[in-house]
C-alpha positions as CSV (number, residue, x, y, z in Angstrom):
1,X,-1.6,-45.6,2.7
2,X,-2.9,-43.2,-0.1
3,X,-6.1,-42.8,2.0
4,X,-4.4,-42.0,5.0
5,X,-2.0,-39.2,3.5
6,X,-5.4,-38.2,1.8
7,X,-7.2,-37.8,5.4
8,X,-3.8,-36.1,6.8
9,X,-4.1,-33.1,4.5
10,X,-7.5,-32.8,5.4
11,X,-7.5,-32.8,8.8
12,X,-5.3,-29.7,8.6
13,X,-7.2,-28.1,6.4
14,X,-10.4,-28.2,7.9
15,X,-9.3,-26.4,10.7
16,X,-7.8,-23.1,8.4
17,X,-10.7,-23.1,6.3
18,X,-13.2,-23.4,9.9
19,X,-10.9,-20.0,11.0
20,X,-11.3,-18.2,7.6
21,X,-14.9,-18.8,7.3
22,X,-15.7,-17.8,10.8
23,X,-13.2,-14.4,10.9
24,X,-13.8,-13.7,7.5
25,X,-16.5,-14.8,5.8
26,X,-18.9,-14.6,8.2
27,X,-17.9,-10.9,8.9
28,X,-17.6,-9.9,5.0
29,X,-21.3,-11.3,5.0
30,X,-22.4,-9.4,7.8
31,X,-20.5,-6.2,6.7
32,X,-22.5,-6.4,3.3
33,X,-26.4,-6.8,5.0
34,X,-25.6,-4.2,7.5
35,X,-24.8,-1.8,4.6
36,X,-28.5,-2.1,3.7
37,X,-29.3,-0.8,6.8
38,X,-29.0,2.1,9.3
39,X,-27.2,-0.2,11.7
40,X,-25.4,2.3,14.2
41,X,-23.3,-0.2,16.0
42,X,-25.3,-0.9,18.6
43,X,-29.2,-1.8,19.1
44,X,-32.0,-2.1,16.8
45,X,-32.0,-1.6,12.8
46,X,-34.3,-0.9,10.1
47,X,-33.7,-1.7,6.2
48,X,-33.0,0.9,3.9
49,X,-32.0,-0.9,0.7
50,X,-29.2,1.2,-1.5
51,X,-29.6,4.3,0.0
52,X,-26.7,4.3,1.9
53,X,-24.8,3.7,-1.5
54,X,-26.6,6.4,-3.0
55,X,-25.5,8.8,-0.3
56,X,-22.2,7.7,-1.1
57,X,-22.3,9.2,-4.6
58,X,-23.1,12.8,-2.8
59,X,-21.4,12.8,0.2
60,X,-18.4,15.5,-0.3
61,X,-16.4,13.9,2.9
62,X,-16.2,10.6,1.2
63,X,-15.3,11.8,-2.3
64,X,-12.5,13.6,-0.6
65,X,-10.9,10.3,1.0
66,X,-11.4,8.7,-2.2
67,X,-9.1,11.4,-3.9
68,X,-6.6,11.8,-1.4
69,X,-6.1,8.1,-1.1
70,X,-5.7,7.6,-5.0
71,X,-3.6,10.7,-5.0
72,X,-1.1,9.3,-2.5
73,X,-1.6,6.0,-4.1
74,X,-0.1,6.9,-7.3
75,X,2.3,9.3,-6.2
76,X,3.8,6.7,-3.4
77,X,3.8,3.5,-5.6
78,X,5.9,5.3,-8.5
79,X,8.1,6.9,-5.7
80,X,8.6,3.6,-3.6
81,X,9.1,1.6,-7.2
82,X,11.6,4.2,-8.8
83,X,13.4,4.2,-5.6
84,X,13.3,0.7,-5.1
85,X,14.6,-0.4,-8.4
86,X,17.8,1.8,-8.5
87,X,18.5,0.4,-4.5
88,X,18.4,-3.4,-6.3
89,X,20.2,-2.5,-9.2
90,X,23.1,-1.2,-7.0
91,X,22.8,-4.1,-4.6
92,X,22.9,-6.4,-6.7
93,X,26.2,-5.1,-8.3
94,X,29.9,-6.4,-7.4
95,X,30.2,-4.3,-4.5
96,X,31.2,-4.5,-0.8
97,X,29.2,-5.9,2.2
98,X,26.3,-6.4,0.4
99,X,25.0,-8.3,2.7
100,X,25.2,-5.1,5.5
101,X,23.4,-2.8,3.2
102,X,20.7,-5.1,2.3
103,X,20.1,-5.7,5.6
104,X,20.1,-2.3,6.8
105,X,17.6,-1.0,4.1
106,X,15.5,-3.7,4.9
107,X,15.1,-2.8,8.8
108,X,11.9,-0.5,7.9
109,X,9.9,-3.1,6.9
110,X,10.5,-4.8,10.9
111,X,9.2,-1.6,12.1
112,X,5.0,-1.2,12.6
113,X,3.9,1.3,10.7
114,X,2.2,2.7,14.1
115,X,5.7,2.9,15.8
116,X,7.1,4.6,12.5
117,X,4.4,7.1,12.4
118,X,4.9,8.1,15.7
119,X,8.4,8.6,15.3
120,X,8.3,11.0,11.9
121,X,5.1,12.6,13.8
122,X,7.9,14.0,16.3
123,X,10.3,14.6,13.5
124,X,8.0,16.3,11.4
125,X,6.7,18.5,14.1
126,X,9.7,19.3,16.3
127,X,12.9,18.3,14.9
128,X,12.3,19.7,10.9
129,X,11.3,22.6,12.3
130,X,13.8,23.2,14.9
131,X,16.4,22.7,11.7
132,X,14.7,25.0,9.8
133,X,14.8,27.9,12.1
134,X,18.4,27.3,12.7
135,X,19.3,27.4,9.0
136,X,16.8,30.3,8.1
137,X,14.2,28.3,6.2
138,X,10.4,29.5,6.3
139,X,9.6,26.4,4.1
140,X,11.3,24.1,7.0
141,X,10.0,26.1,10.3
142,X,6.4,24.3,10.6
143,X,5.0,21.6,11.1
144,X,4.6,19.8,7.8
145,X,1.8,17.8,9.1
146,X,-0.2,21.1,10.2
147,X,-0.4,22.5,6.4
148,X,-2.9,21.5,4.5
149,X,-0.7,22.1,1.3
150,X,2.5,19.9,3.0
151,X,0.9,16.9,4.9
152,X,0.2,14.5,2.5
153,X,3.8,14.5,1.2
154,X,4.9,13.9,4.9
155,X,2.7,10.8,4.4
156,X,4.1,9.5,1.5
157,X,7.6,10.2,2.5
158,X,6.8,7.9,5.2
159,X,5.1,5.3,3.1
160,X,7.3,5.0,1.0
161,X,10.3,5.2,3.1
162,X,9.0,2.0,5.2
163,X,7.5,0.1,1.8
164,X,10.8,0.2,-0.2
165,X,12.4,-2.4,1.6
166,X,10.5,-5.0,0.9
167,X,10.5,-3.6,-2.9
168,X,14.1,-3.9,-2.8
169,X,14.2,-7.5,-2.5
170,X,11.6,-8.4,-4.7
171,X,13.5,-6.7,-7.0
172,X,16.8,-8.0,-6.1
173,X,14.9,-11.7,-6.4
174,X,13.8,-10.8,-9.9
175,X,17.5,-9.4,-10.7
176,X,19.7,-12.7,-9.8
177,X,16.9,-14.9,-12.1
178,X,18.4,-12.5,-15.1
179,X,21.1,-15.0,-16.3
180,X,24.6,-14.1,-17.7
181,X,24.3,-15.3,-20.6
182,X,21.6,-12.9,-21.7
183,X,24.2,-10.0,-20.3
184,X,26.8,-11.0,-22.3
185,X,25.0,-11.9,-25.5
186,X,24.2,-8.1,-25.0
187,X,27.4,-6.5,-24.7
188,X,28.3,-8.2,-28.1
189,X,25.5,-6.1,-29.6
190,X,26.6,-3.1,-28.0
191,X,24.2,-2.8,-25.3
192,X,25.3,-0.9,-22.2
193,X,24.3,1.0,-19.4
194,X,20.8,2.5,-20.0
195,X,19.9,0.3,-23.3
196,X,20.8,-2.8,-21.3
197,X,18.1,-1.9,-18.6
198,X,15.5,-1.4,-21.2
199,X,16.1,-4.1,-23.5
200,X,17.4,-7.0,-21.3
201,X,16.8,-6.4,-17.4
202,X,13.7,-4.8,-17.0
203,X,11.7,-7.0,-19.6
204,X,13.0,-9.9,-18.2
205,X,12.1,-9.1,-14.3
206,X,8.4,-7.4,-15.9
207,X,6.7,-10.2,-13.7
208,X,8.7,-9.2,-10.5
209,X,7.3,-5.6,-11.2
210,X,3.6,-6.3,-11.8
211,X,4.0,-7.8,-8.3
212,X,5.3,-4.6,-6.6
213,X,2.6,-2.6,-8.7
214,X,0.3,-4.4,-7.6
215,X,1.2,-5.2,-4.2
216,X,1.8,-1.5,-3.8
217,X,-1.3,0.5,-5.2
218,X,-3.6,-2.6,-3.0
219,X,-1.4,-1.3,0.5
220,X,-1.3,2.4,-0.4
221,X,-5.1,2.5,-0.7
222,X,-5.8,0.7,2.0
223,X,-3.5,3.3,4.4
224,X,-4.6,3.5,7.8
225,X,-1.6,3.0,10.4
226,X,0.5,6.6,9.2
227,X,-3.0,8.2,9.1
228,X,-3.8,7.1,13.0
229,X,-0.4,8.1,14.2
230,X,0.1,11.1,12.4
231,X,-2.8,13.2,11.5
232,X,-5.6,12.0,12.3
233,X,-7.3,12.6,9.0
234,X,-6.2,16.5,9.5
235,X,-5.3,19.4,8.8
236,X,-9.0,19.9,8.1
237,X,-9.5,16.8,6.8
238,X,-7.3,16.9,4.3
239,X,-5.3,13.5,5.0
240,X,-8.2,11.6,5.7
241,X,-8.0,8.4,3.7
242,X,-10.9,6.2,2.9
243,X,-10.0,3.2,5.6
244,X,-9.4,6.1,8.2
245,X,-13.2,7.2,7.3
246,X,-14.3,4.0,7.6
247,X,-13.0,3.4,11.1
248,X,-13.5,6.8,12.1
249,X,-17.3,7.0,11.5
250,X,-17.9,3.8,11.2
251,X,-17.1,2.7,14.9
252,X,-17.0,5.8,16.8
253,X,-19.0,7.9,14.3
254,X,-22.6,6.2,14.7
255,X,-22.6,5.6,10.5
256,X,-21.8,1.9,10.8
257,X,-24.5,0.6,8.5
258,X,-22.9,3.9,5.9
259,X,-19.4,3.1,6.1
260,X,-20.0,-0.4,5.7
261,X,-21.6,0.1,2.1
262,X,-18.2,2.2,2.1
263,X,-16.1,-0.2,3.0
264,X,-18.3,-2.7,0.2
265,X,-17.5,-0.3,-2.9
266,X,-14.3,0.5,-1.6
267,X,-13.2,-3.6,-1.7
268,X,-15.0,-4.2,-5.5
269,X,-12.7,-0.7,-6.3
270,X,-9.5,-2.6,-5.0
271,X,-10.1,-6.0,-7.0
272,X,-11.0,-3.9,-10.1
273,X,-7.7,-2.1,-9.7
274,X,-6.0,-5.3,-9.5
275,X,-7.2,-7.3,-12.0
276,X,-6.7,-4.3,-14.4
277,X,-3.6,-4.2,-13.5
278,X,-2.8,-7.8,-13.6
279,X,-4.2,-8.2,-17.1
280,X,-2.6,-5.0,-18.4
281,X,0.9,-6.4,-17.1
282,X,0.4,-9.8,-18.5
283,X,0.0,-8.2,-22.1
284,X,3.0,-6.2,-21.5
285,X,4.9,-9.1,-20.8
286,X,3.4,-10.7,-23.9
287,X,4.5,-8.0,-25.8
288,X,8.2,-8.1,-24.5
């Protein structure tokens, strides 16, 4: 009978692991040989060792995704976390229809992020400016995705605005494990509004936000979805982030073998990033 269950799990295993290997595996593997080449995405190939990832070092196009995408990878991860956190503190209060609001903040996330981009592409570029010219606002009467200076905060505005839903419950999970007790130990001691955020709830849902750090420094680097809808990589390049490059050159750009040994660095970047940040937030917690 213990055999049998034995074989059961692994018969349905099998199967998952066959489907990861063979879609993606298989094309990690291949990604990291045809970064050693000139591979253009189409016909013959010749090896050229590490030079791709030596051009990598001096090509100004790439160094520009990678500071655009870290820059709207910081900036969106403490927006989407500040904002996040204040939304489950007040949900998670004694207060009406709780239940409606959370919800209705969580319809966002439901969206694709291709459907969302299209629609703040049209608010952005028609609707903010039709408001500003009707109030008298030079700031408000262009398009905020045609300056070079104002389209990367229309992208994290969007960002953020579709990632804080799912923030908002993580956070609201991590709240409701807080018990009472702890609350009302605290009040004997005097501990009230902002000291009994610092001192009671936050260190005690600390692993609840390592998992929204994380989770939200791996997504905003790897933006791709608001880029495609709503610039495109422009104004002047400005907004391109480094998946965008990727796609862009890499499959319709003729650099396929270069923007693999990209898309290689750019993956040993992310795992650094996260197990830095994983290890620095398990200290943390230690120390709390």
């Amino acid at each position: 009978m213990k055999n049998d269950r034995k074989r059961t799990f692994l018969l349905i295993t099998l199967p998952i692991l066959a489907l990861f290997i063979a879609f993606n595996t298989v094309p990690l593997i291949r990604g990291v040989i045809y970064s050693f080449t000139n591979f253009k995405g189409f016909g013959s190939y010749d090896w050229l060792g590490f030079q791709n990832y030596l051009d990598l070092f001096t090509d100004s196009r790439v160094g520009g995704s990678y500071l655009f995408t870290f820059k709207l990878a910081i900036v969106a991860t403490i927006v989407t976390n500040v904002i996040s956190l204040i939304l489950a503190l007040g949900l998670n209060s004694k207060i009406r229809a709780k239940s409606f609001f959370r919800g209705m903040y969580f319809i966002p996330n439901v969206l694709g992020a291709l459907v969302v981009g299209y629609i703040f592409r049209y608010l952005f570029t028609y609707i903010l400016p039709a408001f500003g010219e009707m109030i008298g606002s030079e700031a408000l009467s262009g398009s905020m995705l045609s300056n070079v200076n104002t389209a990367w905060i229309a992208i994290v505005i969007v960002c953020a605005w579709q990632s804080i839903a799912m923030n908002t419950i993580i956070y609201i999970s991590g709240l409701q494990t807080v018990p009472e007790d702890v609350y009302e130990a605290g009040a004997l001691d005097g501990a009230t509004g902002w000291k009994k955020f610092r001192h009671l709830t936050f260190p005690l849902i600390m692993p609840f936000f390592t998992i929204n750090m994380v989770l939200c420094v791996k997504n905003f680097l790897m933006v791709f979805d608001q880029i495609m809808s709503m610039t495109q990589g422009g104004p002047s390049q400005s907004t391109e982030s480094i998946s965008y490059l990727i796609y862009n050159n890499g499959v319709s750009g003729g650099q396929f073998g270069f923007q693999s040994a990209n898309a290689v660095i750019f993956f040993i970047v992310i795992v650094a990033i996260s197990a830095a940040q994983m290890s620095a937030s398990s200290k943390k917690e230690e120390q709390l």
